[in-house]
C-alpha positions as a Markdown table, in Angstrom:
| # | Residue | x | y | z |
|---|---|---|---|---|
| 1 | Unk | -34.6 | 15.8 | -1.5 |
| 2 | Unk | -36.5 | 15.2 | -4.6 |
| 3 | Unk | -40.5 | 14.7 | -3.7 |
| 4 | Unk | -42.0 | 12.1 | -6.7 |
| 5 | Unk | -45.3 | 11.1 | -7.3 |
| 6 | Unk | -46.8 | 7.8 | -8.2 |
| 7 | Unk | -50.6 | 7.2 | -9.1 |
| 8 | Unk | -51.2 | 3.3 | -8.9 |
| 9 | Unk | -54.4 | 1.5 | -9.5 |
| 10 | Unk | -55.5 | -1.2 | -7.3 |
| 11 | Unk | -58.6 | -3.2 | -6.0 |
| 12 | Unk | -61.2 | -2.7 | -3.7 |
| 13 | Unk | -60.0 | -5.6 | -2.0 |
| 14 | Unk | -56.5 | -4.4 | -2.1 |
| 15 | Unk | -57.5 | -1.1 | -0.8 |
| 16 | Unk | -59.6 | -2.4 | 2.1 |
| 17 | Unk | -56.3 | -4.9 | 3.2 |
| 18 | Unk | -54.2 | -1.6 | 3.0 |
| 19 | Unk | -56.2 | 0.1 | 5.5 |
| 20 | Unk | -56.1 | -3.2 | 7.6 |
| 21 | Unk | -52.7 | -3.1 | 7.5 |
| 22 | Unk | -51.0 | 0.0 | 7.4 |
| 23 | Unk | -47.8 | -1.8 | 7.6 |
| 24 | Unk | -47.8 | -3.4 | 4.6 |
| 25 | Unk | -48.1 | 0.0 | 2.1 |
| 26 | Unk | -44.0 | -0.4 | 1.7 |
| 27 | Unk | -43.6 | -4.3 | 0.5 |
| 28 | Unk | -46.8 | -3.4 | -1.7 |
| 29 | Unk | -45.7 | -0.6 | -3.2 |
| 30 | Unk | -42.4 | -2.6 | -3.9 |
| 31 | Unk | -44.8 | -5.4 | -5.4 |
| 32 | Unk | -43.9 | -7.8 | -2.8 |
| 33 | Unk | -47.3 | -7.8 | -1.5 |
| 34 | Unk | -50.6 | -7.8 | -3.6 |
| 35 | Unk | -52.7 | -9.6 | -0.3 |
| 36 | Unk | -53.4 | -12.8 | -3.2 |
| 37 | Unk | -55.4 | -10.6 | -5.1 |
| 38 | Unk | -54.5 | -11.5 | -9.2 |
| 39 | Unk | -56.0 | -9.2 | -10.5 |
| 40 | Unk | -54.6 | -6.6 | -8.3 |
| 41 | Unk | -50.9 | -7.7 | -9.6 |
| 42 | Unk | -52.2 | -6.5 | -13.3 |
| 43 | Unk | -52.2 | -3.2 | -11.7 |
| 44 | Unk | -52.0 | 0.1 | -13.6 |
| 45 | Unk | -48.9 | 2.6 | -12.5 |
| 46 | Unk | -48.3 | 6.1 | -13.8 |
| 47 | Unk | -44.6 | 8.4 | -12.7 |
| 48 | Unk | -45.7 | 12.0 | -12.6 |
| 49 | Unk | -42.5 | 13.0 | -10.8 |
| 50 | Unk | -42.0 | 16.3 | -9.5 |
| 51 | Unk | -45.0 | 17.7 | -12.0 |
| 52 | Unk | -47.6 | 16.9 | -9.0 |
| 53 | Unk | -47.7 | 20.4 | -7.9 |
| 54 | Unk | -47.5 | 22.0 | -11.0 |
| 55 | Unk | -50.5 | 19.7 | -12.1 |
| 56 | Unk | -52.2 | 20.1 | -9.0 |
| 57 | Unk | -51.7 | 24.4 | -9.7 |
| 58 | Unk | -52.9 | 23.9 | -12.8 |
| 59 | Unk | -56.4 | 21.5 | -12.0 |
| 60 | Unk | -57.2 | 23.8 | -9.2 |
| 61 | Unk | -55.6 | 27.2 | -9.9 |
| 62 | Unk | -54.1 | 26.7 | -6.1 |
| 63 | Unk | -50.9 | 25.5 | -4.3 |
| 64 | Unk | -52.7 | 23.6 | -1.8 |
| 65 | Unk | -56.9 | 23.8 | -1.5 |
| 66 | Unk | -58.7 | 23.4 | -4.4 |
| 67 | Unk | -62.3 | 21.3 | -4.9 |
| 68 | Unk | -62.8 | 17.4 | -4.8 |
| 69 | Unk | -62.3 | 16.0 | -6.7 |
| 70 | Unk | -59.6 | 17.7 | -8.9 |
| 71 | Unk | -57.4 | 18.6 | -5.8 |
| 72 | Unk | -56.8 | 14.6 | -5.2 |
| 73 | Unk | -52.9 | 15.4 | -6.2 |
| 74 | Unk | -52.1 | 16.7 | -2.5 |
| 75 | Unk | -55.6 | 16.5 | -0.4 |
| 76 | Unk | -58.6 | 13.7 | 0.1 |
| 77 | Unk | -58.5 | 10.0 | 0.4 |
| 78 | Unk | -57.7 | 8.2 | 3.7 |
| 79 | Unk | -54.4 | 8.3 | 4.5 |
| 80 | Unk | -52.8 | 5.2 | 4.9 |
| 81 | Unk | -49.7 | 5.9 | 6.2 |
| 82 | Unk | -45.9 | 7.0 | 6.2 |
| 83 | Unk | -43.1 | 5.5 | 4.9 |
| 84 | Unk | -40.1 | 5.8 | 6.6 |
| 85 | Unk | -37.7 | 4.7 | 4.2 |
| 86 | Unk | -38.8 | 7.6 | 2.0 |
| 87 | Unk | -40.3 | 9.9 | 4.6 |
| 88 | Unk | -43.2 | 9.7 | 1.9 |
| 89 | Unk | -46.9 | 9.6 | 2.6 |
| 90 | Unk | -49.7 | 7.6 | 0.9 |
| 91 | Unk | -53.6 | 8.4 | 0.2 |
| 92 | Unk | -56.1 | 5.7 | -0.8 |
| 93 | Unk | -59.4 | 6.6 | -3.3 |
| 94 | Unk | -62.2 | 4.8 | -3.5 |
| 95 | Unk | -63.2 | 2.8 | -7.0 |
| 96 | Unk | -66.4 | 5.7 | -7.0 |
| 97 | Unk | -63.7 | 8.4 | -6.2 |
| 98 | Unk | -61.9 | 7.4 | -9.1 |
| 99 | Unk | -65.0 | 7.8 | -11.2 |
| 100 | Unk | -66.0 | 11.3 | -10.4 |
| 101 | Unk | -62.1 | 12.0 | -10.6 |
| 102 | Unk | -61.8 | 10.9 | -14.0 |
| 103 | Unk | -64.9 | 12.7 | -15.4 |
| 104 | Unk | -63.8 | 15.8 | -14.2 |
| 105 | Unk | -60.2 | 15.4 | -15.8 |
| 106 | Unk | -61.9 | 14.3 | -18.6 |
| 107 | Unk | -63.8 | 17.7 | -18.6 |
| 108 | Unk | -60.7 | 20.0 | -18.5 |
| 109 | Unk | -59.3 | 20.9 | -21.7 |
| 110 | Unk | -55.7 | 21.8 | -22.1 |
| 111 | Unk | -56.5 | 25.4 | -23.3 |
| 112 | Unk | -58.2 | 25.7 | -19.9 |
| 113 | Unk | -54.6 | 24.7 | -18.2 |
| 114 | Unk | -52.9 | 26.1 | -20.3 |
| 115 | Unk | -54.4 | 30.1 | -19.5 |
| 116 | Unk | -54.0 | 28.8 | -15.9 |
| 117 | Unk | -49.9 | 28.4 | -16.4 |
| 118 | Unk | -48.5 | 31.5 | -14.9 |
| 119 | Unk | -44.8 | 31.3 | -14.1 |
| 120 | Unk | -44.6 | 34.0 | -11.9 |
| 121 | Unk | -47.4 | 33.2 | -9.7 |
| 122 | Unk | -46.7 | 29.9 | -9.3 |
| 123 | Unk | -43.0 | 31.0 | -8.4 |
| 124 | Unk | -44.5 | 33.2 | -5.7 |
| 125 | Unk | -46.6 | 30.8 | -4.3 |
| 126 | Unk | -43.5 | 28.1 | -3.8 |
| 127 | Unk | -45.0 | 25.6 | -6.6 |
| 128 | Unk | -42.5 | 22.9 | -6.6 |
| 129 | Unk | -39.9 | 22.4 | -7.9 |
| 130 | Unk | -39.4 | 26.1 | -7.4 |
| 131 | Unk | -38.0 | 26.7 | -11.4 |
| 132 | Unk | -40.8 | 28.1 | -13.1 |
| 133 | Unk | -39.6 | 31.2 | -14.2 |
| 134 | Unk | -35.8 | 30.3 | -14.9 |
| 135 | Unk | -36.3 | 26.8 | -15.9 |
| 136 | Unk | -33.4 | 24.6 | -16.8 |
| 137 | Unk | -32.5 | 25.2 | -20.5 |
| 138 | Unk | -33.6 | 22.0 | -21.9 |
| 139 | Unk | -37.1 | 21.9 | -20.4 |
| 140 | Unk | -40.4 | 23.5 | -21.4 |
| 141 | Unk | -42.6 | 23.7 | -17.6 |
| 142 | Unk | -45.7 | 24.6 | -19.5 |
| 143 | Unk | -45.5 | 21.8 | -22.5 |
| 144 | Unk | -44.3 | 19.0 | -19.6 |
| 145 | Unk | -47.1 | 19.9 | -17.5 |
| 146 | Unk | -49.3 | 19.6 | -20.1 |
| 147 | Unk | -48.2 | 16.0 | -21.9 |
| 148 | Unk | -48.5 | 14.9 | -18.1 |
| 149 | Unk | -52.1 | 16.0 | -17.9 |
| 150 | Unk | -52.7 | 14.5 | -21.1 |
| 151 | Unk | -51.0 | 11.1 | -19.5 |
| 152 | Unk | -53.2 | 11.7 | -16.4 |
| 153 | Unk | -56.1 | 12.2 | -18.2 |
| 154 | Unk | -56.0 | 8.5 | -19.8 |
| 155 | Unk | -54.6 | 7.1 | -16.7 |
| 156 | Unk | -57.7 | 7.9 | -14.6 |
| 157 | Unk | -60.3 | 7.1 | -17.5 |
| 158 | Unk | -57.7 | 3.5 | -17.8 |
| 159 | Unk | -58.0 | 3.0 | -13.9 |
| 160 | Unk | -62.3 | 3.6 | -14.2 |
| 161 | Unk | -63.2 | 1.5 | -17.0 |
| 162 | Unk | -61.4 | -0.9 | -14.6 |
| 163 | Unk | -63.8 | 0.0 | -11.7 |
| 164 | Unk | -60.1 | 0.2 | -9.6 |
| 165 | Unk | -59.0 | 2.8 | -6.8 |
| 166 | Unk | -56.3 | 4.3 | -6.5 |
| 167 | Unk | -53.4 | 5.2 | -4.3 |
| 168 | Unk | -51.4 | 8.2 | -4.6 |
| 169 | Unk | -47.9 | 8.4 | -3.4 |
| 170 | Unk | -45.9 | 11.7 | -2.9 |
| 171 | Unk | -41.9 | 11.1 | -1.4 |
């Protein structure tokens, strides 16, 4: 089973009605509930895929530990729940999370990343997917990991200016 991730932005109010009701994390992550909140609906999405532990590896320079707020990829938030459908779990940040999350992305270079890209170790340590040092022919891990930091890196300032948490969904 593939494990994705999804970073979506969403209000304070949103966020708050999420906690309230556990229940409802499936219908909104399938946009059928946004709890009448229109500016919530103008919400902010990004795909990372299978790069989330890659990109946590590489913001850390661990599998699973790392320091707030850079290790938000697989640790912090308040969880909000499973989802049985995809056997998937979600984790809420706060709109102030976000901002300390985005300065420090902002403050990693991709020089710094890329020393930190080290096939081997990450094979060892079980980074998924698991292909790091015999990746499929067609893919770069090092350059993909990198052009997703890059999209990470505008999606978190994108989701600050807005003053917007964020959830982040691994399944």
């Amino acid at each position: 089973m593939e494990m994705l991730c999804t970073l979506r932005s969403l209000t304070e109010t949103q966020r708050r009605a999420l906690l309230a009701a556990p229940d409802q994390l499936e219908a909104f992550l399938e946009d059928e509930e946004d709890f009448g909140d229109a500016e919530g609906a103008r919400f902010l999405e990004l795909d990372i895929g299978e790069t989330w532990h890659g990109l946590q590896y590489l913001l850390t320079h661990t599998a699973w530990e790392g320091q707030a707020p850079l290790d938000f990829l697989v640790r912090g938030g308040e969880d909000v729940g499973d989802i049985p459908s995809d056997e998937g779990t979600a984790r809420l940040f706060t709109p102030a999370q976000v901002q300390e999350l985005s300065r420090a992305i902002q403050a990693l270079s991709a020089s710094t990343l890329r020393q930190r890209y080290e096939p081997a170790r990450m094979q060892r340590e079980d980074i998924y997917p698991g292909f790091w040092e015999e990746p499929p022919p067609d893919l770069d891990p090092q350059e993909e990991l990198l052009s997703y930091f890059e999209e990470l890196k505008k999606f978190a300032a994108s989701v600050a200016r807005r003053g917007h948490a964020l959830l982040v969904f691994i399944g």
